[in-house]
C-alpha positions in Angstrom: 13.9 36.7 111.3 17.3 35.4 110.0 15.7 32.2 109.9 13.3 32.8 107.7 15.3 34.9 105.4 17.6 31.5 105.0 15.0 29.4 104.3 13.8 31.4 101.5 17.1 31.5 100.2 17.1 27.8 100.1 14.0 27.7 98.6 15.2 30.1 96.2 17.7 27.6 95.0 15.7 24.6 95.2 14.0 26.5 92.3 16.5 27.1 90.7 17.4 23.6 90.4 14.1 22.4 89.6 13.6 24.5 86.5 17.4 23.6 85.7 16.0 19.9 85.6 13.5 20.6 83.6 15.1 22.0 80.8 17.3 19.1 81.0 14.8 16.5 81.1 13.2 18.2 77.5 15.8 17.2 75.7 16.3 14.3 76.1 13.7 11.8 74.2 11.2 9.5 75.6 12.7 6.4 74.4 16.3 5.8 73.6 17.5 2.8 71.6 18.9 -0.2 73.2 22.4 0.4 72.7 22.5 4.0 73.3 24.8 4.9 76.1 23.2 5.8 80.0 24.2 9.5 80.0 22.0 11.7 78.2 24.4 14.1 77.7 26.2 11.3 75.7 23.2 11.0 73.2 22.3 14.9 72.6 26.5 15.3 72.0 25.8 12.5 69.6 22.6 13.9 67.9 24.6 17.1 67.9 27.4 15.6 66.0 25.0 13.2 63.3 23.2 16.5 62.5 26.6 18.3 61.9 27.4 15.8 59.5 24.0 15.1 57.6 24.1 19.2 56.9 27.7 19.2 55.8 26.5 16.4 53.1 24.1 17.5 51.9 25.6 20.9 51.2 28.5 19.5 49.4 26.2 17.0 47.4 24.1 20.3 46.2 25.9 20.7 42.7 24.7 24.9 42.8 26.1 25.2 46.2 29.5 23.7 45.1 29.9 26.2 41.9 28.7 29.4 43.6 31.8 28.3 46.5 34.0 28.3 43.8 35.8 31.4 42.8 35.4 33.4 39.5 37.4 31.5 36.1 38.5 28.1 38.5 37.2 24.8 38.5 35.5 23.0 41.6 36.4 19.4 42.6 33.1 18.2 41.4 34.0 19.6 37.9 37.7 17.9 38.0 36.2 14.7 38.8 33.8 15.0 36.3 37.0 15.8 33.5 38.8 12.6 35.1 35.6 10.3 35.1 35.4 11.2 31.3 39.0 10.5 30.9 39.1 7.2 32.3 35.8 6.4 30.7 37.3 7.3 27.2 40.7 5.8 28.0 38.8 2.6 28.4 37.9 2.0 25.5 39.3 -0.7 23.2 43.1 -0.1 22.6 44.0 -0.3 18.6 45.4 -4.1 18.0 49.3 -4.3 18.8 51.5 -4.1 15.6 52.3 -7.8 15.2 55.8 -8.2 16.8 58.6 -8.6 14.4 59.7 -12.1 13.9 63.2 -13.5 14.1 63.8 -14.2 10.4 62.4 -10.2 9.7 64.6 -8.8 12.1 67.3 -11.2 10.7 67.0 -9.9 7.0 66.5 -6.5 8.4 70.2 -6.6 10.3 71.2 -7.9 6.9 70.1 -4.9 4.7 71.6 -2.6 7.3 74.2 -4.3 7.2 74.6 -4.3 3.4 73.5 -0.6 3.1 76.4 0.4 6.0 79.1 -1.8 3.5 78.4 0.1 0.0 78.3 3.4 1.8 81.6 2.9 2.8 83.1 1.6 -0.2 81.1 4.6 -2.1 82.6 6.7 0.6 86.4 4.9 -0.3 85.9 5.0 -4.1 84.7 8.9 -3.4 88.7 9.1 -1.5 90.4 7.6 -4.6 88.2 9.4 -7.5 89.2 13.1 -5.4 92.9 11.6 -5.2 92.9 11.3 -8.8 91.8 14.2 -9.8 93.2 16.2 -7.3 90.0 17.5 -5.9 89.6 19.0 -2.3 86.1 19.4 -0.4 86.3 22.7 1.3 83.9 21.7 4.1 86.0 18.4 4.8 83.2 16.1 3.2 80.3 17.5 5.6 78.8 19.3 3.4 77.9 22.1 5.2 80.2 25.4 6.1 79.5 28.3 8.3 77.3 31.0 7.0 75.5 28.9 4.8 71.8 29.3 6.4 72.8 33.0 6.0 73.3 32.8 2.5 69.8 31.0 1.4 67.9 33.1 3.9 69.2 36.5 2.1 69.3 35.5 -1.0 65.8 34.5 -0.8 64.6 37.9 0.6 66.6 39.6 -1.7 64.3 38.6 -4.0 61.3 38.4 -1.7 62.1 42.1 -1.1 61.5 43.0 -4.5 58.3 41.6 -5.1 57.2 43.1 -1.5 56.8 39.5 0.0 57.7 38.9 3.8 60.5 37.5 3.6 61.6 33.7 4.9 62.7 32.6 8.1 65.3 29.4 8.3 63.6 26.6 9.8 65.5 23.5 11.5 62.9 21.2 10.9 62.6 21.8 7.0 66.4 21.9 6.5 66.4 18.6 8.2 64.6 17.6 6.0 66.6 19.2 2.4 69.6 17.8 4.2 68.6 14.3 4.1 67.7 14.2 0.5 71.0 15.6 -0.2 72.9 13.1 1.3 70.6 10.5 0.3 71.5 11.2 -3.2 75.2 12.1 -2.7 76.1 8.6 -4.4 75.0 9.6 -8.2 73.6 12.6 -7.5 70.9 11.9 -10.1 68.7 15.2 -10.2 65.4 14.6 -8.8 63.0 15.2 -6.4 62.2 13.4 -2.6 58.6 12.9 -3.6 57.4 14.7 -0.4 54.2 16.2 -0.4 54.9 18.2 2.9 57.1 20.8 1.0 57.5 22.7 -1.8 61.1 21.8 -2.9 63.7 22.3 -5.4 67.0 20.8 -6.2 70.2 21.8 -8.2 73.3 20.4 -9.1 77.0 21.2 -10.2 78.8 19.0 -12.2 82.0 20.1 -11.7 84.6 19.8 -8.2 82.6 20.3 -4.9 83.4 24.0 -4.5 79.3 25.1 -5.4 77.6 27.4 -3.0 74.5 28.4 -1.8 74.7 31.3 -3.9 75.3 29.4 -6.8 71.8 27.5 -6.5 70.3 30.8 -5.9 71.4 32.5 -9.1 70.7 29.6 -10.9 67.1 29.6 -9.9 67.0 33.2 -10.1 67.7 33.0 -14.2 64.1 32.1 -14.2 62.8 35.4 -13.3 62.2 36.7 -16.8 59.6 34.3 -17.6 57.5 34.6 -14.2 54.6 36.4 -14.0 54.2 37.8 -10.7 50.6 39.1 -11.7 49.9 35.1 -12.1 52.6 33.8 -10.3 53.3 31.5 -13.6 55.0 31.7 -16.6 54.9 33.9 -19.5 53.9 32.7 -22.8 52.0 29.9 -21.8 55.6 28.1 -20.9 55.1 25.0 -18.5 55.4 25.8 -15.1 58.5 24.0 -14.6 60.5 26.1 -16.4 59.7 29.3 -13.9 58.9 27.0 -11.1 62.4 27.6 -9.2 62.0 31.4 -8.9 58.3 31.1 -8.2 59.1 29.0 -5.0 61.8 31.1 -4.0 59.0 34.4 -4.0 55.8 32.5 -3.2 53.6 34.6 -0.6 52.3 31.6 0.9 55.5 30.2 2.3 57.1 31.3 5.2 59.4 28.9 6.5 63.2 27.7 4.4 65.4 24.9 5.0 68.4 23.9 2.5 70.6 21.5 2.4 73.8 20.7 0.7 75.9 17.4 0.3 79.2 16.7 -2.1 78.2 14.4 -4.5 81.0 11.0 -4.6 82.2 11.4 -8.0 82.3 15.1 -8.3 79.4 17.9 -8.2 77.4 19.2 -5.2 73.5 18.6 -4.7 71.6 21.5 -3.1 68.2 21.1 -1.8 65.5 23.7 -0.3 62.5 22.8 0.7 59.6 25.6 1.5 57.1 25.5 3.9 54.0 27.6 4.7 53.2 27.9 8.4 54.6 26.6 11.9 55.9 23.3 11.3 54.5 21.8 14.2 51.3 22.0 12.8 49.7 19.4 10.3 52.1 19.2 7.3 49.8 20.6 3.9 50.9 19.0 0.3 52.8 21.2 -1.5 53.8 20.9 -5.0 57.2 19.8 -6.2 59.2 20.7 -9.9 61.7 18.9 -11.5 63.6 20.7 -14.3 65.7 19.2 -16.7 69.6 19.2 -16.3 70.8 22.8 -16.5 73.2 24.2 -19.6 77.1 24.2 -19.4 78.3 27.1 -18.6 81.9 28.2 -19.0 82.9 27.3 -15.5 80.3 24.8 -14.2 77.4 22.9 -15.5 74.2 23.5 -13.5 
């Protein structure tokens, strides 16, 4: 009896094995390639692994696939590519030709005008020494120009006015006082009243004639002396007068500008030149044309001529 029961035990297990086999034995194919390795098991982990990676290509091939993975407001890889492929592709196009290279006999008379302009600024400067010598005049801001709380003073006088005519008022700008500054030194030689010729600002200049002690405040009222003939209904001036005359004051209270920069330089053989330049936006942006007055030379007065 025990017998028995151990050989159907055995034969128990003998099936066991024999239906183990033959799931084996269905997968692996009928004909293998050449190369392929001896062990099945070899091959299937193979197949497993070439089926793994022909799925995971052709999901991240699949362009709707990609963009539903990627999460709300971002951009997917595909899309960055895509931006650098049409960068490169744009960035190869044709450069613009090379600005011809600046010969040796340019740059030669070049160092020579420097040169030249550096020598008769410093005799000007010299000449300027022994003409204040002379007549015993002293520059309060030590020949610079400039003295503290001078920004201050153009910025409320401006919006004093401003105020009055309910327009914002100004805010001082670096960029445009760079620029007033320039013009005033420029001219500081013979301080000939005129204009820079810029189209980027509106702009107006005055002048003393007298010692170097002219303020801010004094180009201010000056232009301010225009206000009786300026229409603010208009913005020009009365009785049909040319524009120039009321020009000043109808910078200084314009709506459209929002941005001031002055500047002020002591002119070499007495006088200061004052410059302000308006402009109507942020000055990073595009500069716009903006219109420009040049007034005759101001009347004497009994303590300066303006």
């Amino acid at each position: 009896m025990r017998q028995m029961q151990m050989q159907a035990m055995a034969a128990r297990q003998q099936a066991r094995l024999v239906v183990l086999l033959l799931l084996f034995l269905s997968h692996i194919p009928y004909s293998a390639p050449a190369s392929s390795s001896s062990d099945p098991l070899d091959d299937l982990v193979a197949k497993a692994r070439s089926s793994a990676r022909n799925i995971a290509s052709s999901s991240s091939s699949d362009p709707s696939m990609m963009s539903s993975s990627a999460p709300s407001g971002s951009v997917s890889d595909g899309q960055q590519d895509d931006d650098k492929t049409s960068s490169s592709s744009s960035s190869s196009a044709a450069p613009p030709p090379p600005k011809a290279a600046e010969t040796e006999e340019e740059a030669e008379q070049r160092r020579k005008h420097q040169a030249e302009a550096e020598a008769a600024e410093r005799q000007a400067a010299a000449e300027s020494k022994e003409y204040a010598k002379e007549k015993g005049l002293v520059s309060p801001t030590n020949g610079t120009g400039s003295y503290k709380g001078m920004a201050r003073e153009f910025i409320d006088g401006h919006n004093a006015y401003r105020a009055k005519y309910g327009v914002p008022p100004l805010v001082w700008d670096k960029t445009v006082a760079r620029q007033a500054r320039r013009w005033s030194t420029a001219m500081r030689k013979d301080c000939q009243l005129k204009h820079s010729g810029t189209t980027h600002y509106g702009e107006s200049v005055f002048r003393s004639h007298e010692n170097w002690n002219a303020t801010a405040k004094d180009a201010i009222h000056w232009w301010a002396t225009e206000e009786p003939i300026y229409d603010k209904n208009t913005g020009k001036c009365t009785g049909g007068r040319h524009f120039k005359e009321c020009g000043h004051f109808a910078l200084m209270v314009n709506r459209k500008y929002q941005r001031l920069g002055c500047g002020r330089a002591e002119c070499y053989k007495e006088g200061v030149l004052i410059t302000c330049n308006y402009y109507k936006g942020d000055t990073t942006n595009a500069p716009s044309p903006s219109p420009s007055y040049s007034p005759s030379s101001p009347p004497s007065s009994s303590s300066k001529k303006y």
